[in-house]
C-alpha positions as a Markdown table, in Angstrom:
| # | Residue | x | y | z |
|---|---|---|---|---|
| 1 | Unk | 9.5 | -247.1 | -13.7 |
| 2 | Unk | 12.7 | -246.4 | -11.5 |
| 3 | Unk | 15.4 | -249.2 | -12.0 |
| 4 | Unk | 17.2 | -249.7 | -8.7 |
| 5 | Unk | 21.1 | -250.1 | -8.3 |
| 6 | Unk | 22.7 | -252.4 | -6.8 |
| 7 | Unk | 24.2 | -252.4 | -3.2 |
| 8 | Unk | 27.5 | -252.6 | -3.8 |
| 9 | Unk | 30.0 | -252.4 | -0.7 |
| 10 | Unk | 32.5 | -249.5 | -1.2 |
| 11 | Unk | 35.9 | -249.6 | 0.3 |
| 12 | Unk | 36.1 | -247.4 | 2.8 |
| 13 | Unk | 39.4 | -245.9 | 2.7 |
| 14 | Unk | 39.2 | -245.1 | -1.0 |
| 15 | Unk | 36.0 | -244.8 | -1.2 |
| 16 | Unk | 35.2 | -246.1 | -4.8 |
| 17 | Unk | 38.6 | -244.2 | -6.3 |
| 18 | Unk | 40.8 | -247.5 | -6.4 |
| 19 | Unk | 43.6 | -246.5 | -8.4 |
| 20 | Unk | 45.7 | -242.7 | -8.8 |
| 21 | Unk | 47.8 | -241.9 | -11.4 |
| 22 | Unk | 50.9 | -239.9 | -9.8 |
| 23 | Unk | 53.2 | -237.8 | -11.7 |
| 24 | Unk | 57.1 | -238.0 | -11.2 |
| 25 | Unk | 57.4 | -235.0 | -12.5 |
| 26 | Unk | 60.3 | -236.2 | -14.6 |
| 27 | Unk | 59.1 | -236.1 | -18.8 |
| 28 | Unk | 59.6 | -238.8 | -21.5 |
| 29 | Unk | 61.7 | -237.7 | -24.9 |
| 30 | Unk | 58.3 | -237.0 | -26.2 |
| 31 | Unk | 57.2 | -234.6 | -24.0 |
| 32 | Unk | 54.6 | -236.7 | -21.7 |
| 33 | Unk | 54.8 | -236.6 | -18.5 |
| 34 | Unk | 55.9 | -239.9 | -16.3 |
| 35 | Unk | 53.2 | -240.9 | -14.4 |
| 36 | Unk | 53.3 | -243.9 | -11.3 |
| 37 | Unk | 49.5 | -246.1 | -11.0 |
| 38 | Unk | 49.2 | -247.0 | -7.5 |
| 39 | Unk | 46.1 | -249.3 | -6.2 |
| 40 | Unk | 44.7 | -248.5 | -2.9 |
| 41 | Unk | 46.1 | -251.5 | -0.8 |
| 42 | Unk | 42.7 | -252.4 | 0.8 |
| 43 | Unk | 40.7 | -253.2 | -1.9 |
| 44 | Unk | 43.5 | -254.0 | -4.7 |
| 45 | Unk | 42.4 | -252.0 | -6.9 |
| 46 | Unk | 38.7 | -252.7 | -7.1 |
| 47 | Unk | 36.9 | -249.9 | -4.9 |
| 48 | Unk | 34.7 | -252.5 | -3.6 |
| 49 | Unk | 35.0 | -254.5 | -0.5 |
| 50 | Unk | 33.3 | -258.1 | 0.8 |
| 51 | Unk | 30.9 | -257.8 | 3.5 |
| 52 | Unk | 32.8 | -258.9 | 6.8 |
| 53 | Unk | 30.6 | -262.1 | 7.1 |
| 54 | Unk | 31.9 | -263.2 | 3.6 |
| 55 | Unk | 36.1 | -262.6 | 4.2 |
| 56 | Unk | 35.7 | -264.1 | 7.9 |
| 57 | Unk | 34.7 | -267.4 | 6.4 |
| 58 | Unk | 37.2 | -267.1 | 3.5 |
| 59 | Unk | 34.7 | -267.2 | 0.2 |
């Protein structure tokens, strides 16, 4: 029997890809490269948004 996922909102200016790892493209003494995380400012970081009837009411 099929199990069924559930409905989760997506935010939709990141669409479910919440957080990027940027390079600087300056290198640490051992050879990695430097690398910036940076959240999508909509959804924090979560890829998932409240439905509007949920934020309008503040829960």
């Amino acid at each position: 029997m099929p199990q069924h996922a559930q409905n989760t909102p997506v935010c939709r200016d990141c669409d479910g890809f919440a957080t990027a790892a940027i390079t600087t493209g300056t290198r640490h003494a051992d050879g990695t490269r430097a690398t910036l995380r940076v959240d999508c400012p909509t959804c924090q970081g979560t890829g998932r948004t409240l439905p509007a009837a949920l934020a309008r009411v503040g829960r």
